[in-house]
C-alpha positions in Angstrom: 5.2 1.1 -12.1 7.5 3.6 -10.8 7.8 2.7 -6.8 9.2 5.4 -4.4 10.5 5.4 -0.4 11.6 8.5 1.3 12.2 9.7 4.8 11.9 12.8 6.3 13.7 14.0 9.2 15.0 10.8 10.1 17.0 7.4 8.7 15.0 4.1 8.1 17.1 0.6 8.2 16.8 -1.4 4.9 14.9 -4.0 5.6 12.3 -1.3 6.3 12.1 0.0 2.9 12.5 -3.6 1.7 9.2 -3.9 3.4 7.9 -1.3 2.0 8.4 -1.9 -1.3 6.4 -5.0 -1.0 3.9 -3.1 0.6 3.5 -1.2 -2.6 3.6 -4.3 -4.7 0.5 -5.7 -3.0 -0.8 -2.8 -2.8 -0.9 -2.3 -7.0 -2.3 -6.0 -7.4 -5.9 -4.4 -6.5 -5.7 -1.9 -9.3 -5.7 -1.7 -12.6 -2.8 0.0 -13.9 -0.7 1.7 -11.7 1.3 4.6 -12.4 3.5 5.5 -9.7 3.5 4.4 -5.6 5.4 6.1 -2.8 5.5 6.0 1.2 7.1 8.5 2.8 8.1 7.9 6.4 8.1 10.9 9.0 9.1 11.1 12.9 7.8 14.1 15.0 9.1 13.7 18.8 8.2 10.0 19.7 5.6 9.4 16.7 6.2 7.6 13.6 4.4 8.6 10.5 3.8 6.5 7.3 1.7 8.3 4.3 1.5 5.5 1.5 0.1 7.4 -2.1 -1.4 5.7 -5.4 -1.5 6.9 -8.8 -3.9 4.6 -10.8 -4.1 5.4 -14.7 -7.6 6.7 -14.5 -6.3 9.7 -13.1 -7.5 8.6 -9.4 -5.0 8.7 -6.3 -5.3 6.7 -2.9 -3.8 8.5 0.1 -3.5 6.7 3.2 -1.8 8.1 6.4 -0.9 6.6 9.9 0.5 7.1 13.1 1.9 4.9 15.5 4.5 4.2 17.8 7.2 2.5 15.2 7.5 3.0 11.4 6.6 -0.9 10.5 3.6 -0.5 12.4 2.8 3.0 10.8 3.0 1.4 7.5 0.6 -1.6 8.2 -1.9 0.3 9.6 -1.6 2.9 6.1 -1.8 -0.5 4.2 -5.1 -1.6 5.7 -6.6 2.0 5.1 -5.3 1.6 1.7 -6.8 -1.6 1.1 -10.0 -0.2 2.6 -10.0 2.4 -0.3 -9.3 0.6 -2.9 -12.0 -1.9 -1.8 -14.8 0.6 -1.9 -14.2 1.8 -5.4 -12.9 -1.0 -7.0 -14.8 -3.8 -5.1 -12.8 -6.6 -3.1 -10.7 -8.9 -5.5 -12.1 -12.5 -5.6 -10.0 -15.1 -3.4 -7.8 -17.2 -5.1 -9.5 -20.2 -4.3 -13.0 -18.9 -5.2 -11.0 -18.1 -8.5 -9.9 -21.9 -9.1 -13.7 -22.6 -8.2 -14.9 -20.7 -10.8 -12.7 -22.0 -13.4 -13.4 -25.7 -12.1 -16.9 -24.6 -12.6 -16.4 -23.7 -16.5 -14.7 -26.7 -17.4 
């Protein structure tokens, strides 16, 4: 999967788009095939904007867009509205230990 992080109209430190690149890689665990994922990170006077996109192989894309005071918190909050998205199409992925449950259960 083809992972993307861009700024506009201002510089972001690296640890920032280190973050965000995880962001994207948990983001793509609740999908099946992913295409391509991207955040873009924006700054207009004192707000910070973070618009975090989704191309799943269906031909389906998640858009999620936020606004706060700093960039990192931009980002989390377009995670959670993400993850909110993803949830109502796909359904909420099973917990890792209901998982080992389950497989307890079969054996």
């Amino acid at each position: 999967m083809q992972k993307v992080v861009t700024a506009r109209h201002v510089e972001i430190a690296a640890n920032l788009k280190q973050r965000a690149v995880v962001v994207l890689e948990r983001i793509s665990r609740y999908v099946r095939g992913p295409i391509e994922s991207s955040v873009t990170f924006d700054r207009d006077g004192h707000e910070a904007f973070a618009e975090v996109r989704l191309h799943v192989s269906h031909g389906e894309w998640f858009v999620a867009k936020s606004v706060a005071t700093d960039h990192r918190s931009a980002l989390d909050r377009a995670e959670a509205k993400m993850r909110r998205q993803i949830e109502k199409v796909f359904g909420r992925p099973p917990r890792t230990r209901q998982r080992r449950m389950a497989r307890q259960s079969l054996a």
